[in-house]
N, C-alpha and C positions, 0 to 999 in steps of 0.2 A: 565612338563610331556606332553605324545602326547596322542593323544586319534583316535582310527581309528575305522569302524564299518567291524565285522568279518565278509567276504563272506561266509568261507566256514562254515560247521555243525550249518548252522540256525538252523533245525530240533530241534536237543538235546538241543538248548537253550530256544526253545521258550516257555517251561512251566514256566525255571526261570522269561524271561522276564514280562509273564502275572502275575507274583507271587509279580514281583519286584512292577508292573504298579499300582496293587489292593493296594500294600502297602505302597507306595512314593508316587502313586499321586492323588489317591483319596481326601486328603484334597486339593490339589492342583486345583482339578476340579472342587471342591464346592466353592472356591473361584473366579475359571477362571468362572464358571456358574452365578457365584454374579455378572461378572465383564459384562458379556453378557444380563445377566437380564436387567441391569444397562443401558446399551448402549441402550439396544430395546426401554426401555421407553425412553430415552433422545431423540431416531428418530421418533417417532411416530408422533411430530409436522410436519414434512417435509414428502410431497409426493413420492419426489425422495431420502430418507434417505437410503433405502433400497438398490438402485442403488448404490448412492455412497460410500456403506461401502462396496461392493461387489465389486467393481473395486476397493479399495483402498486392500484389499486382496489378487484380481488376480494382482496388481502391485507388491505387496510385494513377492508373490508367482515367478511372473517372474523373478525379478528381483535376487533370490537366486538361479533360474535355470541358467540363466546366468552368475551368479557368480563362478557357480560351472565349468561351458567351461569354463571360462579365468583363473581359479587360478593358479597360478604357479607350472611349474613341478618340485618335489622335491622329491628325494629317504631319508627317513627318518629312518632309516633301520630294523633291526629287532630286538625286544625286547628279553631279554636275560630275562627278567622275568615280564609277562603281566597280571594285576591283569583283571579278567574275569568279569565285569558286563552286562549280557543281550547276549546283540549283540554286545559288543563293548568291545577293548583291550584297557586297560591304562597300559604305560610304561614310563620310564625315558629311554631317548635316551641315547647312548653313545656322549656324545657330545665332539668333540675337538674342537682345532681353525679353522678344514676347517667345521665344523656343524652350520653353520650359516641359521636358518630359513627363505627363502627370504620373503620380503615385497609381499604386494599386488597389483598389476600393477597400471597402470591409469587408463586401461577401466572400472576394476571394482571401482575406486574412481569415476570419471564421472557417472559409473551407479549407484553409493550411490546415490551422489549430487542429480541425476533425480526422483530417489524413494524419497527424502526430500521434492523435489520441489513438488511432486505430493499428496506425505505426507499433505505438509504444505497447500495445496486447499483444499482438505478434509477435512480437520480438523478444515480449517475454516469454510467451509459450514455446519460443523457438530460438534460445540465445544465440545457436551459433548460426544462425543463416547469415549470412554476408552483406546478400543483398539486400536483407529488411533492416538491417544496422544501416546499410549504405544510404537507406533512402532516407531514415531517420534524421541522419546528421547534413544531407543533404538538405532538405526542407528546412529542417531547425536555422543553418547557416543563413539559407537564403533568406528567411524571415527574419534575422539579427538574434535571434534567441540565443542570448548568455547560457546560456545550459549547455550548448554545442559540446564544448569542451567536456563540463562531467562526465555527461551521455555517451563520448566520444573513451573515455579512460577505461568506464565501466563497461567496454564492447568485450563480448568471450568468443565472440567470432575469428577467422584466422587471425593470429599475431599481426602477421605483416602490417594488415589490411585493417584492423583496428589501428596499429600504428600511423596508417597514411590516413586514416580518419580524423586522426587526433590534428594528426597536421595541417588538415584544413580547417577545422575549426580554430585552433590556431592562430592560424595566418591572417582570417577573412577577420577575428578580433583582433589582430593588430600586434601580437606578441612573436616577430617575427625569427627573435632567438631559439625559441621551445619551439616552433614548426620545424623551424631549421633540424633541430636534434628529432624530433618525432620522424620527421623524414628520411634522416638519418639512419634512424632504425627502423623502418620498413623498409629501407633498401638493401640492408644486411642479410634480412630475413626472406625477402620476397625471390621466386624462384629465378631463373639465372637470363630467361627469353622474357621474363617481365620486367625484371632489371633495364635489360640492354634496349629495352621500347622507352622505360623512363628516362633513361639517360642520353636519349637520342634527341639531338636539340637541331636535326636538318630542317627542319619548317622554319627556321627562324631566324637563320643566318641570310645575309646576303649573298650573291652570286662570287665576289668574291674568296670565299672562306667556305661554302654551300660543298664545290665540286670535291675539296682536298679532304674536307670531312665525312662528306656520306664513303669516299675508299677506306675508312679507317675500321677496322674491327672493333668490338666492342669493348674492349681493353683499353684501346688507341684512343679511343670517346671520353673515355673515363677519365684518362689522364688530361686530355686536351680541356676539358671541361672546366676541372677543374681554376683553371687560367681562362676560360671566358666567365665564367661566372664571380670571378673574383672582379675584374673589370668590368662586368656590366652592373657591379651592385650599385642603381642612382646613385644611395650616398653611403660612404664609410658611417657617417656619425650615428645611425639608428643601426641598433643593435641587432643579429644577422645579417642575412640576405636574400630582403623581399623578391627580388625578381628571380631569383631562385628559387623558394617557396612558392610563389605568386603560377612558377611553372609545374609543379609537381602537384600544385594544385587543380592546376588545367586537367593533365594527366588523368589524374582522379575523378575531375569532372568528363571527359568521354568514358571511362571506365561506369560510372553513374546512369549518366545516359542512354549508353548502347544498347544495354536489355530493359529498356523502361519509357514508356510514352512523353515524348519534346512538347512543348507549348506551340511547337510549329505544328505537331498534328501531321508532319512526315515521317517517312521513314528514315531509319538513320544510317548516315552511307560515309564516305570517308571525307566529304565537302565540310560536313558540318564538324568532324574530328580534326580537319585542318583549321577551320575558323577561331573554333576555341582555344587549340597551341597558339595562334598566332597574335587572338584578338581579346581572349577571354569570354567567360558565362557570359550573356544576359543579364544586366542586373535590373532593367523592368523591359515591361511588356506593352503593347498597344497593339488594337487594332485600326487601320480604317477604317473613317466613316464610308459608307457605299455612296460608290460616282451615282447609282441609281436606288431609288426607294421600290422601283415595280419589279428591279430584274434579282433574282433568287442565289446570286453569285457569292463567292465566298472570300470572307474578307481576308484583306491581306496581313499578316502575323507579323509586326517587326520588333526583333528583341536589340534594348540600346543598354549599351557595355558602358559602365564609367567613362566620361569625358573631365578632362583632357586625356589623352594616350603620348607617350610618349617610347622613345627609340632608344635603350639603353644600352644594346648592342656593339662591339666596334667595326664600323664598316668594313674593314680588313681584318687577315686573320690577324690575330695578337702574336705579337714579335716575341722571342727568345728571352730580349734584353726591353726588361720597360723600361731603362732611357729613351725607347722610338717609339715612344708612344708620345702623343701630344696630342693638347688638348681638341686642336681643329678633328683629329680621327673619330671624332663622336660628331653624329650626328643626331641628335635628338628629336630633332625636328622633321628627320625623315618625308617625305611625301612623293609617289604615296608610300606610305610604310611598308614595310617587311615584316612585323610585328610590332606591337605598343604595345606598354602597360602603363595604366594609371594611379599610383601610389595613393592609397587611400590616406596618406598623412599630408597630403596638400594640393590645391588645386590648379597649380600653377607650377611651370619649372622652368628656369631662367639661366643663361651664361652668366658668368661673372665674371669682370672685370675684373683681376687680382693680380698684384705682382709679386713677384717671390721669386728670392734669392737664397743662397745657400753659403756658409762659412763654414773651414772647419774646425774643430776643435781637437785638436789627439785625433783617437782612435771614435770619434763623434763626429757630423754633423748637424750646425744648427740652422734648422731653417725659418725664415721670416716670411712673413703672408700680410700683406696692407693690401685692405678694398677701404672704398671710400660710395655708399651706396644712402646717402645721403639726400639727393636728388630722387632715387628708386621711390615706384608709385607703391610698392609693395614695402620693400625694409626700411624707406625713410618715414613712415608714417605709424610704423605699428613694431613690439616688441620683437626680436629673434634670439635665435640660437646660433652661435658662431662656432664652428671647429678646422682645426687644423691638424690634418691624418696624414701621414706617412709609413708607408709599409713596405717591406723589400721583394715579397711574395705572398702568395695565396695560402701559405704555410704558417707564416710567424707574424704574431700578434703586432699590429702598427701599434706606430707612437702616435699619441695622441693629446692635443690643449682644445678645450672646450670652455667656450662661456656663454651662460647662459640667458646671460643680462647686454646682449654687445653693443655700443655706444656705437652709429652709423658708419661712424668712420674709425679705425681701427685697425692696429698691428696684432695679430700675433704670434707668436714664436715655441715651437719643437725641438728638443734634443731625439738625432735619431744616430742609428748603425751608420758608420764612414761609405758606405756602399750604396749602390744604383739604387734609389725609390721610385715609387709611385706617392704623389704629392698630391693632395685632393685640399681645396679651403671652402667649407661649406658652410650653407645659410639656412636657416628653416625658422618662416613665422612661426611665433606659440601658438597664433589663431589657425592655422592651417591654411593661410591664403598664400602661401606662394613657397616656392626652396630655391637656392641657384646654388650653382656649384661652376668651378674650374677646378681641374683634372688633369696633370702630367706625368711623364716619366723624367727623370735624372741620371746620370753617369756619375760617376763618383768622382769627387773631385781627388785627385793623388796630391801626397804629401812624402815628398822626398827633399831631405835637406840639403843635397847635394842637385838638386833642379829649383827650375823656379814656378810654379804652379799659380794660378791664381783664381780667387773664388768669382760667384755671378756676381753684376749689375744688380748697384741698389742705388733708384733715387729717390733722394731727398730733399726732401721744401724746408721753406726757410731761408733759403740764399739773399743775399751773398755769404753769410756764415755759413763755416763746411764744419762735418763734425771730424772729431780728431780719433777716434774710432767707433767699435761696434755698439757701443752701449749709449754711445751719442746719437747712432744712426738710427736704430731702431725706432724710438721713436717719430724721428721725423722722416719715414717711409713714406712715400706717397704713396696716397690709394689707389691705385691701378696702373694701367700703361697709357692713358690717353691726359695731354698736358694742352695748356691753353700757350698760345704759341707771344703772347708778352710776360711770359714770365723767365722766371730765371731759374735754373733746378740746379741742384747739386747730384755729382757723379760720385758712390762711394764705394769703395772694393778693399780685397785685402790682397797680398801677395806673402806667399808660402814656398820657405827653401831657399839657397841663398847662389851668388853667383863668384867667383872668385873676387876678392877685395880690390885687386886695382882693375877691375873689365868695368866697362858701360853697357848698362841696361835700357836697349831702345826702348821704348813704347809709344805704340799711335792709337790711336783712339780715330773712325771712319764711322761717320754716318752717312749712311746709303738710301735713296730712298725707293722703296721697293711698291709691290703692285698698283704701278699707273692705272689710272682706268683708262679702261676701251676707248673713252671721249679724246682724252690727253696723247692717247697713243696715236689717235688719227691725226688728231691736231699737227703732233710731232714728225709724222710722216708728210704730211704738207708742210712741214716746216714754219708752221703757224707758232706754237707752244716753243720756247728754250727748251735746251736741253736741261735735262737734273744735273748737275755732277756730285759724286761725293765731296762731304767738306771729311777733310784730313788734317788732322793735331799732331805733330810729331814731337817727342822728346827724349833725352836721356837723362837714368839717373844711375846714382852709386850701385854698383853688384851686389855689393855686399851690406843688406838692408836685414838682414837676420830672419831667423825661421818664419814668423809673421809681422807683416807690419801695413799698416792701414794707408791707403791711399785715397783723394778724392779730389775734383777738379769742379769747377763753375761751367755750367754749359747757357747761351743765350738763346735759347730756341726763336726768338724774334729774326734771327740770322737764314733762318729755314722756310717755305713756305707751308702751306698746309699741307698732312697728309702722310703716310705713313714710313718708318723710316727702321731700319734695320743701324742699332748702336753699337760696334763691336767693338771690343777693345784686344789688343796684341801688345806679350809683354815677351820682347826676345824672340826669340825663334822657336821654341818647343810647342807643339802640337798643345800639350797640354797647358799653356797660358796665353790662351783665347779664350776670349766669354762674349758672348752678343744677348740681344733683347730687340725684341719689337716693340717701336712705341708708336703713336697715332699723335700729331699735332695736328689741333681746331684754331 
């Protein structure tokens, strides 16, 4: 996304902006005033303390008026739909292949290096000031400089505040585990009203989950938090959790900003402290070229954030029980968003197609995950990474199978806890051109020898040969839910617990076919389209089939027409031996 600050109708905006400042960035000041208190006592040993934080100020202040002459001229164009915060438009450019954001020249990388150099005297003459450590690792970061970190270890300024240093440097090089813990511990340390402003994540929720969370005390945040953040990490398979860091980062960066001259060359108010929770830094600069060469006007500043952004949030609050979570509850693609972040580890983030089934074992479940992205412009053509994550909470370490080498199309299978998970099977080029992931919750499947239970829907290719149990099926899972409607698939399941020896065990097997479109529905209302009906398989077998044992049936989908179809199966009458699946026939 771009972000530009509006010339024209300041006027009309500026009650929002004083509306927005009183209510983003008042915790924000009591921290930046903690961090100022902080610095005065640390200078009061030195005569000339005073001196030198006040030049290290006016350099930093120069040095972004200068930045602002040389930035590159770049027509960015005009937003087609500009969400309105303060003084300032955020849009998603139209971008094609000639929209390429230019870099930042060399005068302005020479005038970093010299605001570093100037930086780094300061800050030796004065180690514990806060703010000239801040602005250090601040520059350093944004210029890519590997140093960030040492710079960042060796800070003798507050604890905390070195600590939440460390963690952007950190984070912005990609080591997302150590930000994680550096962050960590500056939020043990840091004081109790600067806490509860880092931990407040109201800017970023949707309307949903937005109204229940801003009533919560900052206790209540705490805990609630911990279970959004666990579901909004993009992916289990990279180690932490960026969009967690990615925000405490943010954090950090309005704490940075507030006492310190913007490349916009405004003043700083609560519009631009929402921007950044929601949207992220700047990561380059441009100005307009001038509509006029005669008229003496001032160009317009727009700072563009990594593209793509994406929405990792769940649009609802997060349920009690992750069994109700499912995949569709992500919206990723949000628009216009509520906040985005763009993973610096790929350029691209895609659904996935995967299906997955669950057996139990004892006091285990094993789960199976087949995609088949073989066709994919991004995985069928270039190397990945494939994992399959399972975890029961935000508490205890998921089970995890990764491979790093994954052939297109591909099964593969976890041993986890018998209990409710959160199911994730993830994808990430090694080039960095793309990630996809699918994401759900599970119930736990019961094992009572005295009921009859039974595990999910697994189909399998191959037919008309059915496999005769689990270790025949696995392999020939099919990669996803969507089937070409002249084939033939195989239906495999298990059933667990047993039923008295001389009863009959009904089981029907219904496929339904679920969301008509709007077209069909019209049709079907003028009585133009047939109706759908479900088709229904009925049978009975022996009760008494033992604690587990493998079942699987031929299904003809050519019998179907196109389109999408809810497959349940019911075995008996217990609540608990029912299993369904959506599938899609082309």
């Amino acid at each position: 996304m771009s972000r530009s600050e509006r010339v024209g109708n300041r006027a009309r905006s500026s009650l929002l902006v004083a509306v927005l400042a009183l209510m983003l960035s008042a915790p924000a000041t009591i921290a930046q005033t903690q961090l100022l208190q902080t610095s005065a006592r640390n200078t009061q040993m030195r005569p000339d303390s005073a001196r030198i934080s006040n030049r290290a100020r006016n350099l930093q202040a120069t040095f972004e008026r200068r930045r602002r002459q040389m930035l590159p001229k770049f027509y960015p164009g005009r937003a087609d739909r500009c969400l309105i915060v303060g003084r300032f438009c955020e849009w998603h450019p139209n971008v094609t292949e000639e929209y390429v954001v230019p870099n930042e020249g060399r005068n302005i990388v020479r005038a970093r290096a010299e605001l570093l150099r100037d930086l780094e005297k300061a800050s030796a003459a004065l180690p514990g000031d806060d703010w000239i450590m801040g602005q250090r690792v601040r520059y350093l970061t944004e210029g890519h400089d590997t140093s960030a970190a040492s710079v960042a270890r060796a800070c003798r300024a507050t604890k905390w505040w070195c600590d939440a240093l460390l963690g952007l440097a950190l984070h912005v090089e990609g080591n997302f585990a150590a930000a994680d813990s550096a962050y960590a511990a500056a939020l043990v340390e840091m004081p109790a009203l600067t806490r509860c402003h880092w931990l407040n994540l109201t800017p970023l929720l949707d309307d949903d989950i937005r109204g229940t969370y801003k009533k919560m005390t900052c206790e209540q945040r705490e805990a609630a938090d911990a279970r959004i953040w666990w579901v909004s990490d993009p992916l289990f398979m990279t180690p932490g959790n960026e969009r967690r860091t990615e925000h405490f980062s943010r954090v950090l960066h309005t704490a940075l900003q507030q006492n310190a001259e913007n490349t916009y060359g405004s003043s700083w108010g609560g519009d631009l402290a929402e921007l950044i929770l929601r949207f992220g830094w700047a990561e380059k600069w441009t100005q307009e070229p001038p509509a006029n060469m005669l008229t003496n006007t001032k160009a317009a500043i727009t700072g563009h954030e990594r593209e793509p952004g994406f929405h990792f949030f769940l649009t609802q609050q997060p349920p009690d029980s992750v069994a109700l979570i499912v995949d569709s509850v992500f919206d990723i693609y949000q628009f216009p968003p509520r906040e985005q972040y763009a993973p610096v580890y790929t350029r691209a983030f895609v659904r996935l197609d995967a299906q997955v089934a669950r057996f139990r074992r004892g006091d285990s479940t094993k789960v199976v995950a087949a995609y088949d992205v073989s066709a994919d412009t991004i995985f069928g053509q270039r190397p990945f990474t494939a994992a399959l994550i399972a975890s029961g909470d935000e508490r205890t370490a998921p089970s995890k199978t990764e491979m790093a080498a994954s052939p297109a199309k591909n099964v593969l299978t976890v041993s986890t806890p018998w209990k409710e998970q959160l199911v994730g099977v993830e994808l990430l080029a090694n080039d960095s051109a793309g990630a996809a992931r699918w994401r759900s919750g599970f119930a736990e499947i019961p094992l009572d020898s005295g009921k009859i239970s039974v595990s999910d829907l697994l189909f399998v290719d191959g037919a008309p040969s059915l496999p005769g149990d689990l270790d025949e099926a696995i392999p020939r899972a099919h990669g996803g839910t969507k089937f070409s409607r002249d084939q033939k698939i195989g239906l495999f399941w298990e059933l667990y617990g047993s039923a008295p020896a001389d009863s009959a065990l009904p089981i029907s097997l219904t496929i339904t076919p679920v969301d008509e479109s709007l077209l069909r529905r019209a049709f079907r209302a003028l009585r133009i389209a047939p109706k759908l009906s479900p088709l229904n398989i009925r049978w009975q077998e022996n009760g008494a089939s033992g604690v587990l044992s493998a079942r699987s049936v031929l299904l003809d989908l050519s019998l179907v027409p196109a389109g999408k179809y809810a497959v349940k199966l019911e075995v008996g009458s217990s609540p608990s031996a029912a299993t369904s699946r959506i599938i899609e026939v082309k």
